[in-house]
C-alpha positions in Angstrom: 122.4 70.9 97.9 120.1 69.9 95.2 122.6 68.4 93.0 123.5 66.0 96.0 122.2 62.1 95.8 120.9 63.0 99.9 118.1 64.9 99.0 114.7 63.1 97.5 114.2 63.6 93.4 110.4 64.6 94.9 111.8 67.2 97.2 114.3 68.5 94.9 110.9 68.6 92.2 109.3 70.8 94.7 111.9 73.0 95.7 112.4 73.6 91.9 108.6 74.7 91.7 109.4 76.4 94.6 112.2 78.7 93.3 110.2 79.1 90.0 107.1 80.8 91.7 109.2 82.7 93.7 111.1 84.0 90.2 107.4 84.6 88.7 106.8 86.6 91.8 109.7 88.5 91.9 109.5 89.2 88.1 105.8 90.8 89.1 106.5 92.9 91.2 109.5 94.4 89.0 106.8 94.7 86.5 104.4 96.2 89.0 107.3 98.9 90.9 108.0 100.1 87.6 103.9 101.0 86.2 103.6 102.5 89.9 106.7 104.6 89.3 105.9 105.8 86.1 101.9 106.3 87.5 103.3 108.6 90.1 105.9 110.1 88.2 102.7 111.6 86.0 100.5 112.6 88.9 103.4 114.1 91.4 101.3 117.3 91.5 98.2 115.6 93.4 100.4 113.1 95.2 102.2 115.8 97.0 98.9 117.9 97.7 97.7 114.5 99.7 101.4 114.2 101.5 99.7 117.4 103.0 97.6 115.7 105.2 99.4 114.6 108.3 101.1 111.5 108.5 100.7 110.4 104.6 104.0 110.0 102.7 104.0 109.2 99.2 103.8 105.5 99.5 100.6 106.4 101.2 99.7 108.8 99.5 99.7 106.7 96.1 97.2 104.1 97.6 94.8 106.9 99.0 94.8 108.1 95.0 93.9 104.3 94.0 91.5 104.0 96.2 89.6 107.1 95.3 89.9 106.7 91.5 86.8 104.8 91.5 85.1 107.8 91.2 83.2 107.6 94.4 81.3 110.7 95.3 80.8 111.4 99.0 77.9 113.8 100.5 80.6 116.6 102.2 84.0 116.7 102.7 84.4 114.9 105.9 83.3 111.3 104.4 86.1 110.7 102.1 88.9 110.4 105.1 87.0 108.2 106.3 86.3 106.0 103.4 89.7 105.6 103.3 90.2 105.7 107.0 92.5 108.7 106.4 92.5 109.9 110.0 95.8 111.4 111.5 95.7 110.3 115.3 95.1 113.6 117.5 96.6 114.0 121.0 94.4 116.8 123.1 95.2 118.5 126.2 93.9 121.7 127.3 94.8 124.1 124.6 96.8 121.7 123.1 96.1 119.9 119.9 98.9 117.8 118.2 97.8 115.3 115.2 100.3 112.4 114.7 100.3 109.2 112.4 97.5 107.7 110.2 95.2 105.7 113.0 93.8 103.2 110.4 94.8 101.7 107.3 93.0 101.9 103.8 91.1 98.7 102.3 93.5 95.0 102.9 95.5 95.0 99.9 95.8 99.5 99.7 97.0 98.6 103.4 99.4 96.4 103.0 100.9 98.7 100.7 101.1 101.6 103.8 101.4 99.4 106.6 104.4 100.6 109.1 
């Protein structure tokens, strides 16, 4: 379609930046997929003692981890799920006590990386 006299040389300049970015961007996160794969690939012990918790898969599991390696220390055990708003949703009735999916997601960008 580009090559065609139809389409405006300013339009056919900007779909070329366009596609260029897009390139960039794919080339990025190629870069990025692989340095995750090769981070989890060293810690797969402690990724798969945090797919413990209910609801966390290792997708999820590898954002809780790069959220807490700031080295954060919290006053008991209970603050750090919710730092990371690591809370399994919990369905009560009775004598009954089932815990489902994550309610929350972590920080924006750690959250976009879990979101279902």
């Amino acid at each position: 379609m580009l090559a065609c006299d139809i389409v405006p040389a300013e339009l056919k300049l900007h779909v070329q930046d366009r596609q260029a970015l897009w390139r960039e961007a794919a080339e990025r996160v190629r870069t990025l997929n692989l340095r995750l794969g090769e981070d989890a690939r060293k810690r797969r012990a402690l990724i798969k003692r945090v797919e413990t918790v209910p609801g966390v898969d290792p997708i999820v599991a590898l954002a809780v981890l790069a959220v807490f390696a700031e080295g954060i220390f919290f006053p008991s055990a209970k603050h750090p799920a919710s730092y990371g708003w690591l809370v399994p949703s919990t369905f009560q009735s009775g004598e009954r006590d089932a815990h489902g999916h994550i309610t929350a997601r972590l920080d924006r960008a750690a959250g976009d990386a879990v979101a279902r």
